[in-house]
N, C-alpha and C positions, 0 to 999 in steps of 0.2 A: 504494500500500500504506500503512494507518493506521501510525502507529510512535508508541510511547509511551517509559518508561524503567521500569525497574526497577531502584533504587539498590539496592549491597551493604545488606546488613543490619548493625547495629552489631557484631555481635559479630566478621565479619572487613571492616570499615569499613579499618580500620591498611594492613591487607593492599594491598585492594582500591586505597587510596591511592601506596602502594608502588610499585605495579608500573603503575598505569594511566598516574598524575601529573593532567597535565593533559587527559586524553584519556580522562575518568574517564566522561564524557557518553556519549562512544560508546557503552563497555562498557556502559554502562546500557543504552543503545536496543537494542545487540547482545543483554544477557543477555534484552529484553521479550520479540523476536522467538523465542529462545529459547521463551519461556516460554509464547507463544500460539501462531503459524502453525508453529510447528515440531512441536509437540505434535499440532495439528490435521491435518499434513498426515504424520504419522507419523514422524518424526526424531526425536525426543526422546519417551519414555516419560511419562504423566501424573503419574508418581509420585516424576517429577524437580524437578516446576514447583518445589519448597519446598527445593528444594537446588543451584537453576541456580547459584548464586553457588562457594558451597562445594565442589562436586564438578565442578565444569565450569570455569565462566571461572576459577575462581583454581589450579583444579588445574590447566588448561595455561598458565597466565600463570607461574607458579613456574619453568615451565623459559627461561622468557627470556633468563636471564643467561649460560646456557650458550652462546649463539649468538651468533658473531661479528657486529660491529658489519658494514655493510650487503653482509650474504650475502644469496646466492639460498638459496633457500629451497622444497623441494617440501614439501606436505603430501598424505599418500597416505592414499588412502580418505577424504579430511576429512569425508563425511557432513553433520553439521550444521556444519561448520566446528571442527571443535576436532580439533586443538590449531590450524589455521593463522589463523582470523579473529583468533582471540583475540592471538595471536602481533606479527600484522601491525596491528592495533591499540596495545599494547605498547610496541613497536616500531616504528615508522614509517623506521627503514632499510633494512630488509629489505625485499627483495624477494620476494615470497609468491606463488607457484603454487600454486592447490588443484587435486588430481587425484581423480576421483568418477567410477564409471562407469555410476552410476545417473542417470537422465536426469530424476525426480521433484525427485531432492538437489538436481542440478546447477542447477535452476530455481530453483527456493530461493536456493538461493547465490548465483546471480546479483542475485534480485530484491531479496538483503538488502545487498549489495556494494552494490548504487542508492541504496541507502535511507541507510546509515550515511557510507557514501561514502568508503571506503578503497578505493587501488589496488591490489586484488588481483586477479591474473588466475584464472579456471577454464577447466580442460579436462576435457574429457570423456573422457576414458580410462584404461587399464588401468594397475597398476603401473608395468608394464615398459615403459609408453609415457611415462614421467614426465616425460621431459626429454632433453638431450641427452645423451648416453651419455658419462660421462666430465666431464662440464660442471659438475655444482650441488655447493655448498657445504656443504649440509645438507639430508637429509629427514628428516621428521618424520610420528611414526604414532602412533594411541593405539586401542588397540582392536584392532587391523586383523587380528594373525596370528600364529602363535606364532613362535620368533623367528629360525629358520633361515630360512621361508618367508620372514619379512618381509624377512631381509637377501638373499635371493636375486635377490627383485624389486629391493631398494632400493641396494645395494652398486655395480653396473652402473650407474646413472645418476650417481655421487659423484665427484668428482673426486679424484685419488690424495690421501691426508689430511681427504679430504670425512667429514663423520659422519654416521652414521644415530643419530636422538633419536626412543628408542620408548618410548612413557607405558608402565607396566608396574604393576602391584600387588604385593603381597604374597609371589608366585611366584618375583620376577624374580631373587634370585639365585641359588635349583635350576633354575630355566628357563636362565641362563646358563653354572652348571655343565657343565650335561647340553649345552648346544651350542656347546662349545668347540673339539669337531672338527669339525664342521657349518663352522661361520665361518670356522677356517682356510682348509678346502677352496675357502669362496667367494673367498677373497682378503682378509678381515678381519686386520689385521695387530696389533688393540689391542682391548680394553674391557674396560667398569670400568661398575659402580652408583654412581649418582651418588642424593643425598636432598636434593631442593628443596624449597625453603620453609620448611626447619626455623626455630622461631620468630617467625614471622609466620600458617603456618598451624595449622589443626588435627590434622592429620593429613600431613607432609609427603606430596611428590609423589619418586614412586619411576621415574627414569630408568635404561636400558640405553644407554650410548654404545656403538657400533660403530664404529673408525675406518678406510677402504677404504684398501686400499695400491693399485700402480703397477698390476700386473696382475689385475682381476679380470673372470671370465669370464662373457664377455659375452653368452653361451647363456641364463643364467640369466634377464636381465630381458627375452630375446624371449619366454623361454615364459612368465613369470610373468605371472598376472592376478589382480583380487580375488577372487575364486572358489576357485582355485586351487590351481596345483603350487609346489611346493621345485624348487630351481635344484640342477643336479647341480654336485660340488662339481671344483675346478680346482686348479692347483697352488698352493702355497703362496708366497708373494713375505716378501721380508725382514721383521723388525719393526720398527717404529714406538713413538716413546710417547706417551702421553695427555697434551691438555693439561692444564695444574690450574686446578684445580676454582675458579670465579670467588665471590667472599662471598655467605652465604649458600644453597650448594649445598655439602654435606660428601659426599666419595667415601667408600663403602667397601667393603670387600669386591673390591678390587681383583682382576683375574684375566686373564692376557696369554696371545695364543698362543705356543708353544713350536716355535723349531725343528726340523727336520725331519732326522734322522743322513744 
């Protein structure tokens, strides 16, 4: 496969600096492939190629700091790889599983892993096949499902205190409002919006942490797939608190679940 680079553009150059360091090369090769075979073979929109930097690698690279230094790490749905390439590039302690149940992406993803040459592993399946049940540190979603769904799949695979990191827009805190009984049900025992990047990017990157407690029910990530059902909701387990919020990521709009009489 040809591989070329595609440096940030000046205007987020700072950024791009930031968060890459010295592993600035990759994200270049990373953001080219982006911007060619990915487009070509339908992953990525045409009318993305002029904002791969802006809207893509630096908007998942923002959430990096959030994530404990060498967690596992699932990325569900990753499609063209975002938020996990980006991440695991980043990063080089993580441990980064991409999970795709498209058999098109997954080839991609493989054949861009050869090329750039970071150890990221792919699987080809379903949410609710992420990982060991109860085992990983952090997943991570951007795009994938609105957010009951998403935590139904992703909550089951966390380890008690594991988080779920879901890229979210503009919505994310009525969307978080409105499924605050939803998460308890699932076993969510914490979350809070978190706003990355503020001051480095343009537009910061708007995250939903979800933090899983002791018990949560494990129905939910056998039925869940990306296609998909909502995971029916289970009992309620004690609360937990968030950790804080690491420099430059400001929480706000904090909202915890409540007790149950």
């Amino acid at each position: 496969m040809a591989s070329g680079r595609l440096p940030a553009p000046p205007t987020v150059g700072e950024a791009a600096e930031h968060y890459f360091g010295d592993r600035i090369r990759l994200a270049e090769r990373y953001a080219w492939h982006l911007s060619t075979s990915a487009v070509q073979r339908g992953l990525i929109g045409p009318r993305e190629v002029d904002r791969i930097w802006e809207r893509h690698l630096l908007n998942c690279a923002a959430v990096a700091p959030l994530i404990p230094a060498d967690a596992d790490v699932v990325d569900v749905g990753s499609g063209a790889g975002l938020p996990g390439i980006v991440l695991a590039v980043a990063r080089p302690d993580l441990r980064m599983t991409l999970v795709e149940p498209m058999l098109r992406r997954v080839t991609w993803l493989q054949e861009i892993l050869i090329d750039i040459d970071i150890p990221c592993k792919v699987v080809r399946a379903r949410a609710g096949e992420a990982g060991t049940p109860g085992g990983v540190d952090v997943v991570c979603a951007r795009a994938v499902a609105a957010l009951p769904t998403l935590a139904g799949w992703c909550l089951p695979v966390l380890r008690p205190g594991g988080v779920l990191v879901a890229l979210k827009g503009e919505s994310a805190r009525r969307e978080l409002v409105e499924s605050g009984e939803a998460l308890t049900g699932l076993g969510a025992v914490s979350w809070d919006v978190v706003e990355c990047g503020e001051g480095l990017l343009p537009a910061p990157t708007t995250v939903v942490r979800v933090v899983a407690g002791d018990a949560v029910p494990r129905g939910s990530a056998a039925s869940g797939d990306l296609q998909g059902r909502a995971a029916r909701p289970g009992r309620e387990p004690a609360r937990t608190s968030v950790r804080k919020t690491p420099a430059r990521a400001r929480t706000r709009g904090t909202r915890r679940s409540r007790r149950r009489s």
